[in-house]
Every structure is written in structure tokens, then in C-alpha cells.
N, C-alpha and C positions, 0 to 999 in steps of 0.2 A: 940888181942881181944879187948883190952882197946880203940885201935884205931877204932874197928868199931862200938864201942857203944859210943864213941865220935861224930863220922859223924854224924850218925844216929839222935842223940839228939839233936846236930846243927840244923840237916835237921828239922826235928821234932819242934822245937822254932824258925824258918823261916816263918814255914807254918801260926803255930798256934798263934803267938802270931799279936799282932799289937797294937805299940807304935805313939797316936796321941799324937802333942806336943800342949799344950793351944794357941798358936801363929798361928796355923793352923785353928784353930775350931773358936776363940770369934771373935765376931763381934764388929766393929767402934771402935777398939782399936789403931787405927793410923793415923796421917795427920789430927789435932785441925784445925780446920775454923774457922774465924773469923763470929760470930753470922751474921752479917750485909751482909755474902754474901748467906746468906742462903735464899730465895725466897719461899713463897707457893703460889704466886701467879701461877694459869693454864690458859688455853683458850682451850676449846676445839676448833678443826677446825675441818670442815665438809670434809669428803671424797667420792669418787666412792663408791658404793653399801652402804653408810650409808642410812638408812631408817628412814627417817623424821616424826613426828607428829608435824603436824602446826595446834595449835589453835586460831582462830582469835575474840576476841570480843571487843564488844564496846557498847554504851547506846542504840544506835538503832538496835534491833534484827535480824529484819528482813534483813537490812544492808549486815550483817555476815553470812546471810544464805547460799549463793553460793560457800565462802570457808571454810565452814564445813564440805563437805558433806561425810555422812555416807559411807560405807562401804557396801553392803548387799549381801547376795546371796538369790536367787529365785529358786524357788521349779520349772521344768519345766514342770511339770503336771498343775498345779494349777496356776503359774504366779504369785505365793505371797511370801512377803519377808521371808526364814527360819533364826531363831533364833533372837539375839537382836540385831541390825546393830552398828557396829565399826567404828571408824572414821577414816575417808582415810589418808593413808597413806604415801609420798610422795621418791622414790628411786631416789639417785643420781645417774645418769646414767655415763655411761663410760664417757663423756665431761662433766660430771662436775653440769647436769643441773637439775633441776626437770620442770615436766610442771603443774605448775599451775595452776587454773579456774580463765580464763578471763583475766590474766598477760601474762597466754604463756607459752615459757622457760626463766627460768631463772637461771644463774649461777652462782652455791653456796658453789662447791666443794675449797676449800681454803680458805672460810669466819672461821672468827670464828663465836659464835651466834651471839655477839653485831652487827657484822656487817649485821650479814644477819636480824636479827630483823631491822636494820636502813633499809636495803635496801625494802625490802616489807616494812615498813611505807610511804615510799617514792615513792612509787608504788600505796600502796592503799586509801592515804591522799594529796586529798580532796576529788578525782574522784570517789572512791568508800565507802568508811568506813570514817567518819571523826575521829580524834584520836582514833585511833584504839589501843588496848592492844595485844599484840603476846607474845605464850609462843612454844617454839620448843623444843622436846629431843627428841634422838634418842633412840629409841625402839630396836636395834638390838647392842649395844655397848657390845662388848666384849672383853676380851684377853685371851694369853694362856699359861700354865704356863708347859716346857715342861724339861723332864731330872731327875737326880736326888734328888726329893722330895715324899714326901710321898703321894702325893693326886697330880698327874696331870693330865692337864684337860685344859677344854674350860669353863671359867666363865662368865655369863653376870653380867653386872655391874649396877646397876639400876640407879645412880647417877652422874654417869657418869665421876668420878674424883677417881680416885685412884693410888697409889704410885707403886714403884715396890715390895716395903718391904709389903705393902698390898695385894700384888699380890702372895708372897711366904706365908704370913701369909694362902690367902684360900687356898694354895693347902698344908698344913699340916705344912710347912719348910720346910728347907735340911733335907736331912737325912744326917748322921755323917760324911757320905764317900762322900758329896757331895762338890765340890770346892767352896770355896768362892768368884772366879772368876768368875762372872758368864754374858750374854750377852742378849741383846734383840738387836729383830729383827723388822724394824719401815722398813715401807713402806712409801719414799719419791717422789713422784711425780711416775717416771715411772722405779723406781729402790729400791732395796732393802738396806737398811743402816744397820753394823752392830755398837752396842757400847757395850762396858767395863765396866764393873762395878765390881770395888772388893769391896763386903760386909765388908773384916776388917777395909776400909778406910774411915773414916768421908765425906772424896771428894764425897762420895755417894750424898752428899745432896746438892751437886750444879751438879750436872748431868743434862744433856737437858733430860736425859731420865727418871728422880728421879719420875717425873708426865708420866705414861703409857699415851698412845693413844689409840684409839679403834683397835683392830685389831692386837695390838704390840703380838707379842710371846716372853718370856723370856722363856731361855736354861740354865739352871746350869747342868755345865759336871759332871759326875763322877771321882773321886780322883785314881791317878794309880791301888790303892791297888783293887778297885771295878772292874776295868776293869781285873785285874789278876784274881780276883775271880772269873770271869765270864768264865773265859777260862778254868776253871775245867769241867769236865765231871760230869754225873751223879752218879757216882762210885768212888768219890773221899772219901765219908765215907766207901765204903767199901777197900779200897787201905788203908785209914790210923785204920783200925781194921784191917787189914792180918798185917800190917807192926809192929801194937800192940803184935799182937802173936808172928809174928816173932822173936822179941824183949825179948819175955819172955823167947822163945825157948832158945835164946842165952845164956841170963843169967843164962839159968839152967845148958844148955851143960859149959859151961864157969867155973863153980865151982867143 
């Protein structure tokens, strides 16, 4: 009898307990870098389906008129503009291009801004605008933060520069049972890249991927123990209260 209220008790501190050790859990407790290869410098670079807002001014107004132009929708009864008109909006198309007023196409998927603000000054200076001022962001910049975290999701990023530690920051952190291994998913030219990143490693911060992209998805897996937990049934409370009884049963009979 001694032998089956042994098992049982085993089985029983198997189930119920779970020993995480601090070496699992903290973060940038390993791999010191030396300060000086650490980088904040970013570039964003323009991709397919990013959506452009290009503001163009300069001292003569009138000038700038033809690549500003609004936005509108028309009422088809009446033929007049509904609500306050938006400024147009410019999608990079599958090659790469946007079309312009009065430049054309031009392509911009692989610029970062600097380049692409050089390339329309140099386009619109002297023929059309003379020193022209240009400000571009993309309106649609987002990433996604997917896996074991308490808040996941699709975020838009208004600024357009964010980390991946800022990226786990908005969707809540890991949660406990969540790996510190974890991966983003970067859309390179016409193929998908996967990278590594272990949160307990300082190496974090020289990562090509340390600075997100638009579009990037980061995945933190879940830790063994979560995935075993998953594979219970609905009735696993009710299994460890019969097995409670049981338990007592025995003890009684047993004396």
C-alpha cells in the first residue's frame, strides 16, 4: 500500500508542480558587448504595398500645387466633394514604383528616405519647384507580434522606428512559459528570412533585426511545459479531484 501512495504522489508533484530556474527566465544576462559595436543608427527602406504620403513645399505655392493633390470623394447625385478631402496617397506597387503627377513612375521600393527625398529633388529642381522642401512617411507601417505573449497582435507604428524589445514591450511581454528564443520573420526581396534572437543575450543589440521593419512578424514559441499543457483535455480538473478522492479512499481503507 505504501508503494501505491508513493506513485501516486510522484505522479501528483509531476503534474502540479513547475520548477523554472532564473537562467531560463532573465533577460541580457549573457554575451557583454563591447559599447562601441552597439549601433542605433536605422534607415527605414521603402517596400511593395508600403503607402506613401509625399508632401511637397516650397516658397512659391502655387508651384506645389499639382503634387499635393487631395484626396476626395464625390457624392454621385449632386457631383460635390463629401467630407474634408485627404492628401493623396502614393502605393508602391508590385515593381517597386509609385506614379507620380507629371514625373511618371518612379522607383522607390529599395530607397531608403534620404535617397528617395534626393531623387524627387532632382526630378522636381529647377523644372518644376525650385528648392523644393519634401517630407514622406509611411501611413500603413506596421509589425506583428505573434506567439507566446500576453497581447498579440498587429500594431501600427506611427514613427516609424522601433526595436523588437519595443515590439514585445506593446504586446504585453512574454508570458512566463514563453522562450526567450525567439524569431522574426523579414521579408527580403522575393523570399522570406528567418533570424534568431535569444532575449538572455546582450548579442541582442547588434542584431540586423534589433531595429524592426515594416511588415516584420516576431514569433516567441512556447516553452515545453506549455505545449504539454495544452494537450490536457477539458477534464483534467475533473481527473485530478476523482484521483483526490481516490487518494483519500485509500488512506482510510489502508488504516
Amino acid at each position: 500500500m505504501q508503494k501505491v501512495k508513493k506513485i501516486v504522489l510522484i505522479f501528483f508533484i509531476t503534474i502540479l508542480s513547475s520548477c523554472v530556474s532564473k537562467k531560463d527566465i532573465v533577460y541580457f544576462q549573457n554575451d557583454k558587448i563591447e559599447q562601441a559595436k552597439f549601433s542605433n543608427s536605422y534607415k527605414t527602406i521603402f517596400k511593395p504595398d508600403d503607402l506613401l504620403q509625399i508632401t511637397i513645399s516650397a516658397l512659391d505655392i502655387e508651384a506645389v500645387k499639382p503634387f499635393n493633390l487631395p484626396a476626395v470623394n464625390y457624392s454621385s447625385t449632386t457631383n460635390t466633394v463629401i467630407g474634408t478631402p485627404q492628401q493623396q496617397a502614393y502605393l508602391i506597387d508590385s515593381e517597386g514604383n509609385i506614379d507620380f503627377p507629371l514625373l511618371g513612375q518612379l522607383k522607390i521600393a529599395g530607397l531608403t528616405r534620404s535617397e528617395t527625398i534626393s531623387l524627387l529633388k532632382n526630378k522636381l529642381d529647377p523644372d518644376y519647384v525650385k528648392n523644393p522642401t519634401i517630407n514622406i512617411r509611411i501611413s500603413n507601417y506596421k509589425v506583428t507580434i505573434l506567439g507566446d505573449v500576453k497581447q498579440p497582435g498587429t500594431y501600427t507604428i506611427p514613427n516609424e522606428r522601433i526595436t523588437v524589445l519595443d515590439a514585445i514591450g506593446l504586446a504585453g511581454d512574454l508570458n512566463i512559459s514563453g522562450i526567450r528564443n525567439i524569431q522574426v520573420k523579414r521579408e527580403e526581396g522575393n523570399k522570406i528570412s528567418t533570424y534568431n534572437l535569444d532575449l538572455k543575450s546582450n548579442k541582442l543589440f547588434t542584431s540586423p533585426v534589433y531595429y524592426l521593419q515594416q511588415n516584420d512578424v516576431v514569433y516567441v514559441q512556447p516553452n515545453k511545459a506549455k505545449f504539454q499543457s495544452a494537450s490536457y483535455n477539458q477534464n483534467t480538473g475533473l481527473f485530478i479531484s476523482i484521483g483526490s478522492v481516490l487518494i483519500s479512499l485509500i488512506t482510510l481503507i489502508a488504516k
